[in-house]
C-alpha positions as CSV (number, residue, x, y, z in Angstrom):
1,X,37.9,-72.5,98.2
2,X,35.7,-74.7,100.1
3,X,34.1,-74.6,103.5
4,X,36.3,-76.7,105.6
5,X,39.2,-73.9,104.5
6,X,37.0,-71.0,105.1
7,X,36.3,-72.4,108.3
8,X,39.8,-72.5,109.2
9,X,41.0,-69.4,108.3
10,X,38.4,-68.2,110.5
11,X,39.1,-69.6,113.2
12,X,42.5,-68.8,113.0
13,X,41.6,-65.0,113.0
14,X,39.8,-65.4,115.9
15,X,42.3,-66.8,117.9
16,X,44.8,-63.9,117.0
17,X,42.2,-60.9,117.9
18,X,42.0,-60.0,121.6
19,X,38.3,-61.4,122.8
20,X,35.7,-58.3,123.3
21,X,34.0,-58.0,126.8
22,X,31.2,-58.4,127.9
23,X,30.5,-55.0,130.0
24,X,30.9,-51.4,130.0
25,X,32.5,-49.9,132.8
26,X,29.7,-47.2,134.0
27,X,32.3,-44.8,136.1
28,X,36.1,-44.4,135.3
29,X,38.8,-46.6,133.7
30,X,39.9,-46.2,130.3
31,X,37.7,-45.8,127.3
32,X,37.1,-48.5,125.1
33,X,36.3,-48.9,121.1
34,X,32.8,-50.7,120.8
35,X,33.3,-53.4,118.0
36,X,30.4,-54.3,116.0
37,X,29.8,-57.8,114.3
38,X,29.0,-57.9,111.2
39,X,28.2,-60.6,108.7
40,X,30.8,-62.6,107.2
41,X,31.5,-62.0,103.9
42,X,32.3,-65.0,101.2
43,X,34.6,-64.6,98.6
44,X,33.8,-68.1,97.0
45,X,32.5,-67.8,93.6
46,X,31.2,-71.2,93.4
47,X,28.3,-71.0,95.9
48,X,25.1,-73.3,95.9
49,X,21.6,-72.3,96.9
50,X,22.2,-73.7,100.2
51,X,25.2,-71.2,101.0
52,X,23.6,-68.2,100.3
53,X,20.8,-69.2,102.7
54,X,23.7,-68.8,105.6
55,X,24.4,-65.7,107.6
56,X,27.9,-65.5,108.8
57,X,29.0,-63.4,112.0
58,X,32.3,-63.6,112.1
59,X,33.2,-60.8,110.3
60,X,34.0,-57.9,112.4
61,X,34.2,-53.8,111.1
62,X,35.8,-51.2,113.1
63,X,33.6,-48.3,112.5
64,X,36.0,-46.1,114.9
65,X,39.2,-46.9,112.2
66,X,36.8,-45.4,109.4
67,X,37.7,-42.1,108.2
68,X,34.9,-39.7,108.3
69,X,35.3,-35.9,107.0
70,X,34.7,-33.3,110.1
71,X,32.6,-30.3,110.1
72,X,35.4,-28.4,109.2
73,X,35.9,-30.9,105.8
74,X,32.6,-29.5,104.2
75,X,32.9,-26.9,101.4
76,X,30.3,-24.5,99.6
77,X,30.4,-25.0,96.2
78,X,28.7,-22.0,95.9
79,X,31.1,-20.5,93.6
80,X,32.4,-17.8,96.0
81,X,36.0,-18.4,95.3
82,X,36.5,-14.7,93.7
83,X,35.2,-13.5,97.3
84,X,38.5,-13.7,98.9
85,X,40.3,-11.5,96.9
86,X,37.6,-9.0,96.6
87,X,34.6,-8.8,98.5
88,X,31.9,-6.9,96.0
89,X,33.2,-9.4,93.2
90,X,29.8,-11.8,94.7
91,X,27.4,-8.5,94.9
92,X,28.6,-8.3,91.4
93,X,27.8,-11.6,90.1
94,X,24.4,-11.0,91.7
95,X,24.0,-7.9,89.7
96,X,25.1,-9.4,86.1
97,X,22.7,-12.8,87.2
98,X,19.9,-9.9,87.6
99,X,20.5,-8.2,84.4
100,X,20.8,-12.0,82.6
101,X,17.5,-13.1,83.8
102,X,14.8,-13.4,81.1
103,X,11.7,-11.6,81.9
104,X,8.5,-13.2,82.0
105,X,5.8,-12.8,79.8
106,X,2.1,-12.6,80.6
107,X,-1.1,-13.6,78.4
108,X,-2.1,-10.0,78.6
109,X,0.8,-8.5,77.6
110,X,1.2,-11.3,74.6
111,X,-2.8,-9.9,73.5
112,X,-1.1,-6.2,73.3
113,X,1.8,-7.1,71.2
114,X,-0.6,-8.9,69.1
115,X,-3.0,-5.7,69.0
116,X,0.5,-3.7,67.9
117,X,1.2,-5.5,65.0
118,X,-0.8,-6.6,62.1
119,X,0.1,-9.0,59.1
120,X,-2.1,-8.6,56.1
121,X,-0.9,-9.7,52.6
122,X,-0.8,-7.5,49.5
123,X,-0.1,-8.7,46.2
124,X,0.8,-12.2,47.8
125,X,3.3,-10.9,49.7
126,X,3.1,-10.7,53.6
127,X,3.4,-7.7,55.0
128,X,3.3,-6.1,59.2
129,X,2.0,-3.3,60.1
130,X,3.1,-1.5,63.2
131,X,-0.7,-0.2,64.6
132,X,0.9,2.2,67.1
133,X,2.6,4.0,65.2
134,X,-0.5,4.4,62.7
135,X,-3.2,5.1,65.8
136,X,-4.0,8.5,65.8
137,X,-4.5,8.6,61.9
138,X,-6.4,5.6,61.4
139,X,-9.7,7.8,61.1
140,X,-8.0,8.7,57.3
141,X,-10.3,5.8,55.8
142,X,-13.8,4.2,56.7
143,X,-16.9,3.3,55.2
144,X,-19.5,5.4,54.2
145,X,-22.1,2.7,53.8
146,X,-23.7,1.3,50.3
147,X,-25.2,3.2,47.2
148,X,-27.4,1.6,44.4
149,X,-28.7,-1.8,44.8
150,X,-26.8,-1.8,48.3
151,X,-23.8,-3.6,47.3
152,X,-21.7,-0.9,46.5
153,X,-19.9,0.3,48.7
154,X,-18.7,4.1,49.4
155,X,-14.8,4.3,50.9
156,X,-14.1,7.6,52.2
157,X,-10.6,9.6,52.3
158,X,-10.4,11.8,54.5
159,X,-6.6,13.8,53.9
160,X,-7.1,16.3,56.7
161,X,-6.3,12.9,59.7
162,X,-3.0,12.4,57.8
163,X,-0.1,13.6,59.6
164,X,2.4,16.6,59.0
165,X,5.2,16.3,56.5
166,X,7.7,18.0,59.1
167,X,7.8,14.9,61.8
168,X,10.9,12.8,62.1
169,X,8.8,9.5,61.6
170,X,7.2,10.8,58.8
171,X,7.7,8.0,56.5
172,X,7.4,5.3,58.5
173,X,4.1,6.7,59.5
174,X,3.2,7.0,55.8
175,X,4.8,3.5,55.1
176,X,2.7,1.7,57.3
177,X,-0.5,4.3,57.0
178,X,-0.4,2.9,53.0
179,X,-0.1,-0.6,54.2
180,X,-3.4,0.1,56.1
181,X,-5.7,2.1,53.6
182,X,-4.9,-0.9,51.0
183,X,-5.6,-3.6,53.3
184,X,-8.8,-2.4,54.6
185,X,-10.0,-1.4,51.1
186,X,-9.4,-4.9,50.2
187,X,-11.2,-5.8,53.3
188,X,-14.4,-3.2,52.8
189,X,-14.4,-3.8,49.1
190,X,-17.0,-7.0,47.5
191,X,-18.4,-5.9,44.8
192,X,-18.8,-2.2,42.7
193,X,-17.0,0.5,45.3
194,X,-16.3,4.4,44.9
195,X,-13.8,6.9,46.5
196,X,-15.0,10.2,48.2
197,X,-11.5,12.0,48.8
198,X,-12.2,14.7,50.9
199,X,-9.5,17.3,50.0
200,X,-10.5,20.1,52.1
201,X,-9.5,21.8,55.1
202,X,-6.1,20.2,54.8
203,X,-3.0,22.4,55.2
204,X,-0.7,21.7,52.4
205,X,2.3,20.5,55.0
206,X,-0.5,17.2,55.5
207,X,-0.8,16.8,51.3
208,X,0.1,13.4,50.4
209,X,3.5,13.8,48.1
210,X,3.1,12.4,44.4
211,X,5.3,9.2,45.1
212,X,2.6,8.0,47.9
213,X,-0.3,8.4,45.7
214,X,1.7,6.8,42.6
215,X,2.3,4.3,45.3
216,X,-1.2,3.6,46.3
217,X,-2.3,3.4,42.9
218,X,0.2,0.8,41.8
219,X,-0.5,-1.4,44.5
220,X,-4.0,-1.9,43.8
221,X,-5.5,-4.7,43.4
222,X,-6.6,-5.5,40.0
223,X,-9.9,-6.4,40.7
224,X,-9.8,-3.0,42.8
225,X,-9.0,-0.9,39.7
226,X,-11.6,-2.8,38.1
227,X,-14.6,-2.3,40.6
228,X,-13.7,1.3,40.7
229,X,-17.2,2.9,39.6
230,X,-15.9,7.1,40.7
231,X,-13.6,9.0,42.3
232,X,-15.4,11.8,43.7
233,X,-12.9,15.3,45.0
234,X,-14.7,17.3,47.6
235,X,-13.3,20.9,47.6
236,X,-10.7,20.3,44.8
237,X,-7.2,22.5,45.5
238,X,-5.3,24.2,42.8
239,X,-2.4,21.7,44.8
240,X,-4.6,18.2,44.0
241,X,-5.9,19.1,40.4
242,X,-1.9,19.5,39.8
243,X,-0.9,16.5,41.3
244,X,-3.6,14.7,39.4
245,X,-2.4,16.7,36.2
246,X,1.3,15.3,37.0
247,X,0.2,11.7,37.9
248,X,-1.6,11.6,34.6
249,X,1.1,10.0,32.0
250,X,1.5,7.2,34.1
251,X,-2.6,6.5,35.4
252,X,-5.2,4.8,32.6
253,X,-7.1,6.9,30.3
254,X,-10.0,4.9,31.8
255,X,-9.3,5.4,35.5
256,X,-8.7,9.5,34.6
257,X,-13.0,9.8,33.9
258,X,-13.7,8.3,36.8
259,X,-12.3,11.2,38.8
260,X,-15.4,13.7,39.5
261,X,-14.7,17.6,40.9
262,X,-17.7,18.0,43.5
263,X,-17.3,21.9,45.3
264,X,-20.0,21.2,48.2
265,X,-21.5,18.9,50.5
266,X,-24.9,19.5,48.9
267,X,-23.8,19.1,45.6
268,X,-22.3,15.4,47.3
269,X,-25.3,14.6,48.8
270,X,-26.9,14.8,45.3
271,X,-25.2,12.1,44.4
272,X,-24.5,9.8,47.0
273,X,-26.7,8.7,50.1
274,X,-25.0,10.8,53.3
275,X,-26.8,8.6,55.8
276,X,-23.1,7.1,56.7
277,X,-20.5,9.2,55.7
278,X,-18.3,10.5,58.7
279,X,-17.7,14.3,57.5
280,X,-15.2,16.1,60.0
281,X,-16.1,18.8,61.3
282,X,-13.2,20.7,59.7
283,X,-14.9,19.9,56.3
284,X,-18.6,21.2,57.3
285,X,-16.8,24.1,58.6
286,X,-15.4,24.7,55.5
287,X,-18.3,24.2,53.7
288,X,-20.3,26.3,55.4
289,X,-17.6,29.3,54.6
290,X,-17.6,28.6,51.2
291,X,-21.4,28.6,50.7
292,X,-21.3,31.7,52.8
293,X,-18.3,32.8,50.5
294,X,-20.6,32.1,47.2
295,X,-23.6,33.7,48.5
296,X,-21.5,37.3,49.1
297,X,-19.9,36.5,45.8
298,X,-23.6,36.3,43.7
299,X,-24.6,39.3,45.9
300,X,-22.0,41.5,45.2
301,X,-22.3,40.4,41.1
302,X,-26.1,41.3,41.5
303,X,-25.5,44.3,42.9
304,X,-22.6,45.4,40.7
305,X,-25.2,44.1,38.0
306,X,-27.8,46.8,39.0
307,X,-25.2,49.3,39.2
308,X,-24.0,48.4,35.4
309,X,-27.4,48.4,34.3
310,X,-28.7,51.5,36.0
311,X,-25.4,53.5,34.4
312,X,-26.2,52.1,31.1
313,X,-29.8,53.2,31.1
314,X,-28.8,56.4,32.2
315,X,-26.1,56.8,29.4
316,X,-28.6,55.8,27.0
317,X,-31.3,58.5,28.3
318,X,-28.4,61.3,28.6
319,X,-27.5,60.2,24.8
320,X,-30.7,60.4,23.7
321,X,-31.3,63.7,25.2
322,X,-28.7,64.9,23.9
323,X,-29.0,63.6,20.4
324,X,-32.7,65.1,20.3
């Protein structure tokens, strides 16, 4: 389609729409639709550079004839179509968003989770170790400083901090308590080491059971076993000399003499420096009634000693008395 046509069929348009006026009435008579001009639009497809330069205005849009929504038209899609039929059903949907939402995390609260658990790995296998639960017993192991050239090191046992055999979490306690003792005697342990079990002042409801020492004992490190210079027993039990009688078929000949009975803390402290050793005061307690225990023990024997003695002397005066 060329101009000249275009042209033409415009004009012809023109001539069949009524002519718009030039004023407004300011007071009265009827009201009138405004018409706006807008530009013509071409439909040609073939345009040159000098057509699209051109602005038509003889294209005219009657805004009025448009159909636009009314106030009442818009909706909210705020999904509140269950409200009709029952009113809580949105108070509900509030409730279920509440109990949906993930709760945030802090830093601070990552840092105690991380204190909670632990992950060490024995005998290449990773394990975790729940530190809550294990808390108030942790003081069953520590280090009791060096011996010899300063190397060695001195791990203590202390069997009084373990916890009683009648508690519902009793194994898991135990459970994790065993992954502990082994990873931090891996941790304390670099060169020559030895074992100071303290055995007494423990009630036998806190006595580690024969499967939990087996336990431990398997799952030591060969190098541990090794480096194992003594195993010293503070105030041996009838109870622990017959677990260590049990445990004996299935424990090296060569791990058996290393275990040493000691009955007092001076008798210890002959033997190993007590500069660092943490003894409870349960134990020195315990010593102290012993040694008190012995003393009254050698004084009665001395004095049932006299006796014998002085009744012997006198039987041998009265028989020789007599004989004569």
């Amino acid at each position: 389609m060329d101009l000249a046509s275009e042209r033409k069929m415009s004009s012809e348009g023109d001539d069949s729409r009524p002519v718009p006026p030039t004023s407004l009435p300011l007071q009265g008579g009827s009201s009138q639709r405004k018409k706006l001009s807008a530009p013509r639009i071409s439909l040609s497809l073939d345009q040159s550079e000098d057509d699209l330069g051109e602005t038509p205005d003889d294209l005219d849009i009657n805004v009025d004839d448009l159909d636009t929504p009314d106030e009442g038209d818009y909706f909210d899609y705020t999904d509140h179509e269950m409200d009709w039929d029952d009113p809580s059903a949105a108070n509900r949907s509030e409730t279920n968003d509440t109990y949906n939402t993930i709760p945030t995390y802090s830093a601070e609260e990552e840092r105690q989770d991380g204190r909670l658990w632990r992950t060490v790995i024995i005998g290449e296998q990773e394990h975790r170790i729940n530190m809550k639960i294990i808390e108030p017993y942790m003081k069953v192991i520590s280090h009791g400083g060096y011996y010899g050239n300063g190397v060695n090191a001195i791990i203590v046992f202390a069997a009084c901090f373990l916890p009683d055999s009648n508690r519902e979490d009793y194994h898991d306690i135990m459970e994790n308590l065993f992954l502990y003792v082994i990873s931090t005697l891996e941790l304390m342990v670099a060169e020559d080491y030895m074992i100071v079990y303290l055995n007494g002042a423990t009630p036998h409801r806190r006595m580690p059971g024969l499967g939990w020492l087996k336990k431990c004992y398997q799952m030591i490190d060969r190098r541990l076993r090794k480096n194992l210079k003594s195993f010293i027993i503070l105030h041996p039990s009838w109870f622990i000399r017959t677990i260590l009688a049990i445990t004996k078929p299935f424990i090296s000949a060569k791990f058996s003499s290393k275990i040493k009975y000691v009955h007092s803390l001076d008798e210890l402290q002959e033997i190993i420096p007590m500069d660092c050793v943490q003894i409870p005061e349960c134990i020195i307690k315990l010593d102290k009634e012993l040694k008190e225990a012995a003393e009254n023990s050698k004084m009665n024997s001395f004095l049932q000693g006299t006796d014998l003695m002085a009744t012997s002397r006198t039987e041998q005066v009265q028989a020789g008395a007599s004989s004569s």
